[in-house]
Biotite code that builds the C-alpha atoms (Angstrom):
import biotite.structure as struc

atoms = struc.array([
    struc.Atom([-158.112, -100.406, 110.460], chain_id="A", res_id=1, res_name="UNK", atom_name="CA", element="C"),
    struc.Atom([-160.221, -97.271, 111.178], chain_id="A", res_id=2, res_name="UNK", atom_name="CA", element="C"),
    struc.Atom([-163.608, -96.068, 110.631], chain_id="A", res_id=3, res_name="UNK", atom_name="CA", element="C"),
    struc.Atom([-163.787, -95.127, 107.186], chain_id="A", res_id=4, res_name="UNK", atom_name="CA", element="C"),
    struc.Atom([-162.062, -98.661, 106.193], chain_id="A", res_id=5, res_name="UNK", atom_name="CA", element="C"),
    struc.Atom([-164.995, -100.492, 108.248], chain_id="A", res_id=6, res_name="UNK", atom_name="CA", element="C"),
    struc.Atom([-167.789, -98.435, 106.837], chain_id="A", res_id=7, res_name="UNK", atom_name="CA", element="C"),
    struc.Atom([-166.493, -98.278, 102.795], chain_id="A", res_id=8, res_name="UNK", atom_name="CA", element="C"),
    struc.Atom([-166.271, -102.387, 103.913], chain_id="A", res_id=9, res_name="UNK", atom_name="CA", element="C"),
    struc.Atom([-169.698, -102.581, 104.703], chain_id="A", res_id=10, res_name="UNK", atom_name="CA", element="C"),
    struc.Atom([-170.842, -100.240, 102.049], chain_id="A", res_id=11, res_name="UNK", atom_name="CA", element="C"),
    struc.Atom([-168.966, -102.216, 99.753], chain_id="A", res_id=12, res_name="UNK", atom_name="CA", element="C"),
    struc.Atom([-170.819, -105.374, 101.005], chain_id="A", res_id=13, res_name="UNK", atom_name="CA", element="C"),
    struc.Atom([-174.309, -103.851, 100.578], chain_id="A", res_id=14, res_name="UNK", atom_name="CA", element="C"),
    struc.Atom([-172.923, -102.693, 97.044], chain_id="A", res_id=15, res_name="UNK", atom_name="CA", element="C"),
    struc.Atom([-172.234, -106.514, 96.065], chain_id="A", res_id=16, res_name="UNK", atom_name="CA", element="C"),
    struc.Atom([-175.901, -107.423, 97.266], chain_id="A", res_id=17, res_name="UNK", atom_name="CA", element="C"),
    struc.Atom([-177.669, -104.657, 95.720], chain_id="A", res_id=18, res_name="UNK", atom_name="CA", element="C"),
    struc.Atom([-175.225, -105.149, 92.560], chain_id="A", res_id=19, res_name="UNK", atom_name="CA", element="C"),
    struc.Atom([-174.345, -101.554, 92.448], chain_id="A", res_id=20, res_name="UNK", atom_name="CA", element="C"),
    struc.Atom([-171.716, -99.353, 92.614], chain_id="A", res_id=21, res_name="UNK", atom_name="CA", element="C"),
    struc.Atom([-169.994, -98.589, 95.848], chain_id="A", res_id=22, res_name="UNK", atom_name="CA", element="C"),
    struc.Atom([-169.973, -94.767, 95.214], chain_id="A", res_id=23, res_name="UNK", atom_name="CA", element="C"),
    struc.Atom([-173.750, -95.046, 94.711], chain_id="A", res_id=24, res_name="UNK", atom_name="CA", element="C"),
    struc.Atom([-174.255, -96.586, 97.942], chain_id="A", res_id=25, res_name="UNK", atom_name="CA", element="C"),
    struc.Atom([-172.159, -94.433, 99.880], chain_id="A", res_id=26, res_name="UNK", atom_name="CA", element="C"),
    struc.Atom([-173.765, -91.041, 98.683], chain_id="A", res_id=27, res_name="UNK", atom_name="CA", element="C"),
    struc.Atom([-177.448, -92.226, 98.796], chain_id="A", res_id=28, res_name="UNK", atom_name="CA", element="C"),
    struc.Atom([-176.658, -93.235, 102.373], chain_id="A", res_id=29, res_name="UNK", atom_name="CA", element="C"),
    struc.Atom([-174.744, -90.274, 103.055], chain_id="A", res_id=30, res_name="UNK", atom_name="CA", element="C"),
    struc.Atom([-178.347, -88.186, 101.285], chain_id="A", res_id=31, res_name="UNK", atom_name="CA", element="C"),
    struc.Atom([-180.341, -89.867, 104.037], chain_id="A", res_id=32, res_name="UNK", atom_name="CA", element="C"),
    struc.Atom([-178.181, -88.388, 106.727], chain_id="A", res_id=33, res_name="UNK", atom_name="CA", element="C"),
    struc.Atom([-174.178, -88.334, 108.682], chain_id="A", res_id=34, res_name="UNK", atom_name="CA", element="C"),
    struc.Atom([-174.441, -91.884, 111.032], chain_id="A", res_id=35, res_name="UNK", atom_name="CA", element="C"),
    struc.Atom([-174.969, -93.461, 107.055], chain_id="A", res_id=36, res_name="UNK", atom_name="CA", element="C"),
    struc.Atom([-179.038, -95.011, 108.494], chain_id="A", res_id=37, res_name="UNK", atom_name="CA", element="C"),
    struc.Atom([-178.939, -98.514, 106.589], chain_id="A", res_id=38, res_name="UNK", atom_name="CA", element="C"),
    struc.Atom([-182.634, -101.424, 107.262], chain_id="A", res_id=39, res_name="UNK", atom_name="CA", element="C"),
    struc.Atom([-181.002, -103.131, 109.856], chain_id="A", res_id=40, res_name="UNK", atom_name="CA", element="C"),
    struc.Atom([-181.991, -106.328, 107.726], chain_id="A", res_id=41, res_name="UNK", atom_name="CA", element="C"),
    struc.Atom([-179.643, -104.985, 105.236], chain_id="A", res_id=42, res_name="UNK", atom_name="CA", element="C"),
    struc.Atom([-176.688, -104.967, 107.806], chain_id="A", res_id=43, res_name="UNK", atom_name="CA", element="C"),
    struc.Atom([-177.598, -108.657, 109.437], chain_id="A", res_id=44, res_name="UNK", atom_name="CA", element="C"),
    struc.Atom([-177.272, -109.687, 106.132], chain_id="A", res_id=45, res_name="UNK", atom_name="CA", element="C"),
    struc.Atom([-173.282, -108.922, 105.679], chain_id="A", res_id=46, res_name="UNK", atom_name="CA", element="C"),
    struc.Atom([-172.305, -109.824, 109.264], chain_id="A", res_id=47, res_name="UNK", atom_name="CA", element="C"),
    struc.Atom([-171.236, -113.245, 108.567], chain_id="A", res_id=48, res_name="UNK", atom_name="CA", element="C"),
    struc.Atom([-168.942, -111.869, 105.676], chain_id="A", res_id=49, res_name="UNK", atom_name="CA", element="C"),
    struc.Atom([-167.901, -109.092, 108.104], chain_id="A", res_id=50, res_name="UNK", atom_name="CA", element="C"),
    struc.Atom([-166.882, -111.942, 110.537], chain_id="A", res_id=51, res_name="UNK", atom_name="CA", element="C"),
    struc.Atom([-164.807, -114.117, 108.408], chain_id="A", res_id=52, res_name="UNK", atom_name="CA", element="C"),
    struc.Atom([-162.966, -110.869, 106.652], chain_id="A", res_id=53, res_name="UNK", atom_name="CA", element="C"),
    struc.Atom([-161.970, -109.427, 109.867], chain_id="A", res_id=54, res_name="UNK", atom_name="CA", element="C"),
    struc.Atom([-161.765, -112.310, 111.828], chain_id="A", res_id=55, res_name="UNK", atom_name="CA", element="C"),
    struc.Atom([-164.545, -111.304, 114.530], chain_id="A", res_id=56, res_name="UNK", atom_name="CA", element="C"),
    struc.Atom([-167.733, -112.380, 116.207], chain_id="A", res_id=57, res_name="UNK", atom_name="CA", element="C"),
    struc.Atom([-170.357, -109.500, 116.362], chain_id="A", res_id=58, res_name="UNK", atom_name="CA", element="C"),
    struc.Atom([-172.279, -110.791, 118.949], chain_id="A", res_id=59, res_name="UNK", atom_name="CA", element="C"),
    struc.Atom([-176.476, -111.444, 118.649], chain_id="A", res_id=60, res_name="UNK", atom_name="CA", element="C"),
    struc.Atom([-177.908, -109.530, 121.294], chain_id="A", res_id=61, res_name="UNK", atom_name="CA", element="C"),
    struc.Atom([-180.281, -106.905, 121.895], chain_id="A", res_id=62, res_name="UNK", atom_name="CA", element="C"),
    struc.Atom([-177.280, -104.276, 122.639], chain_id="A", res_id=63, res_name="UNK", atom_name="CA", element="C"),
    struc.Atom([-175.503, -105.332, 119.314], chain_id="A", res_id=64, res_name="UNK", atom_name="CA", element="C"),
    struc.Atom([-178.548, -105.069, 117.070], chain_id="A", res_id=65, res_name="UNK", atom_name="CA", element="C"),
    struc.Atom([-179.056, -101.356, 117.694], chain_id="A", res_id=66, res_name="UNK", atom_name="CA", element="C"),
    struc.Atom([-175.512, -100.684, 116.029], chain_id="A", res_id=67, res_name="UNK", atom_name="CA", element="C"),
    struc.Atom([-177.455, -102.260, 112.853], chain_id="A", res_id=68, res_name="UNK", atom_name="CA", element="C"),
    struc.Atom([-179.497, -98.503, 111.841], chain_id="A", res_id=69, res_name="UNK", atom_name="CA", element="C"),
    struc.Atom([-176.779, -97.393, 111.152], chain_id="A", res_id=70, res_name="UNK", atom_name="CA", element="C"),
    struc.Atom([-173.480, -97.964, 108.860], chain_id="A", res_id=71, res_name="UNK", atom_name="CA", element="C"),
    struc.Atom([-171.249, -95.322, 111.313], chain_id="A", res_id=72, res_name="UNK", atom_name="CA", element="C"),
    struc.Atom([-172.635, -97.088, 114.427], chain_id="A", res_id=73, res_name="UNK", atom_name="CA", element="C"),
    struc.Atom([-171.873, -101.083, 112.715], chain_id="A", res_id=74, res_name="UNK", atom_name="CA", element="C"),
    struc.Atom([-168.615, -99.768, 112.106], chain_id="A", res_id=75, res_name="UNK", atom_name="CA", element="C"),
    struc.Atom([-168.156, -98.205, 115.292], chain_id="A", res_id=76, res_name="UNK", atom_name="CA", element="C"),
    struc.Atom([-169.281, -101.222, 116.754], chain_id="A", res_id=77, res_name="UNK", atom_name="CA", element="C"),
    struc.Atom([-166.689, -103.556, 114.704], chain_id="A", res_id=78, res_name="UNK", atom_name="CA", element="C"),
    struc.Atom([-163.701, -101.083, 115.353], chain_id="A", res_id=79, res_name="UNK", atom_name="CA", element="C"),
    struc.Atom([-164.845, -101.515, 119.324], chain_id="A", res_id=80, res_name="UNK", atom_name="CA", element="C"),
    struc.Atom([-164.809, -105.784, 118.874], chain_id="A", res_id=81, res_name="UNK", atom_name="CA", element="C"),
    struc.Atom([-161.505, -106.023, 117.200], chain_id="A", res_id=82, res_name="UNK", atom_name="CA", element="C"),
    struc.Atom([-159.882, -102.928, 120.158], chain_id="A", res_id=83, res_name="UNK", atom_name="CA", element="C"),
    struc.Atom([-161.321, -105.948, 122.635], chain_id="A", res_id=84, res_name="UNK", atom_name="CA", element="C"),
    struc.Atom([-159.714, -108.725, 120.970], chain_id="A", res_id=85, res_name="UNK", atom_name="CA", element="C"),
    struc.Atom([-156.059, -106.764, 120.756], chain_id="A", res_id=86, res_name="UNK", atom_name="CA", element="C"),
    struc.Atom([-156.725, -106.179, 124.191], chain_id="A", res_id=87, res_name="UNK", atom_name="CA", element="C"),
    struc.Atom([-157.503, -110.044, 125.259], chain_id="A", res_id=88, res_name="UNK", atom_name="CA", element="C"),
    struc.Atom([-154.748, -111.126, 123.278], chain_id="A", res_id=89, res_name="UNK", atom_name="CA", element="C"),
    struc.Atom([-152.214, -108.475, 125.156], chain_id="A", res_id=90, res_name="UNK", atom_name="CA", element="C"),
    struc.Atom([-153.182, -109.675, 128.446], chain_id="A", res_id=91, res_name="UNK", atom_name="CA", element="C"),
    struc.Atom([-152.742, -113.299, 127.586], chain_id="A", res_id=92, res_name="UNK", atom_name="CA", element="C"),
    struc.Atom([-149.555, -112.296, 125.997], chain_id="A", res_id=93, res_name="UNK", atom_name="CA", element="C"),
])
């Protein structure tokens, strides 16, 4: 999975909520600036979807919530989770 997969995931997500069209999502977000800015309300709300579809735990902390501005950053963040849980399961491989 890379970074575009993650974010047109979340942005399809938000789409689904706001019952709109993906595209429409993506280029208003895109209109408001490059790192995608999203209400971090917005992207708390799709987490626990996020979770179960990739099969991660974004973590609730202070650090964790700052990747929620953002739709680049939330993906970012995601891509980092699922690099650490490869990684755990290699070294108990």
């Amino acid at each position: 999975m890379n970074q575009r997969e993650v974010e047109d995931l979340i942005i399809d997500l938000l789409a689904q909520d706001a019952g709109r069209p993906p595209a429409d999502v993506r280029r208003e977000l895109e209109d408001l600036g490059d790192s995608l800015p999203i209400d971090s309300l917005l992207a708390a709300e799709v987490i626990a979807r996020i979770e179960e579809q990739l099969g991660i735990r974004y973590p609730a902390t202070a650090e964790s919530a700052k990747h929620l501005g953002s739709v680049t950053a939330f993906a970012q963040a995601i891509l980092d989770l699922i690099a650490d849980g490869q990684r755990s399961r290699g070294a108990t491989a």
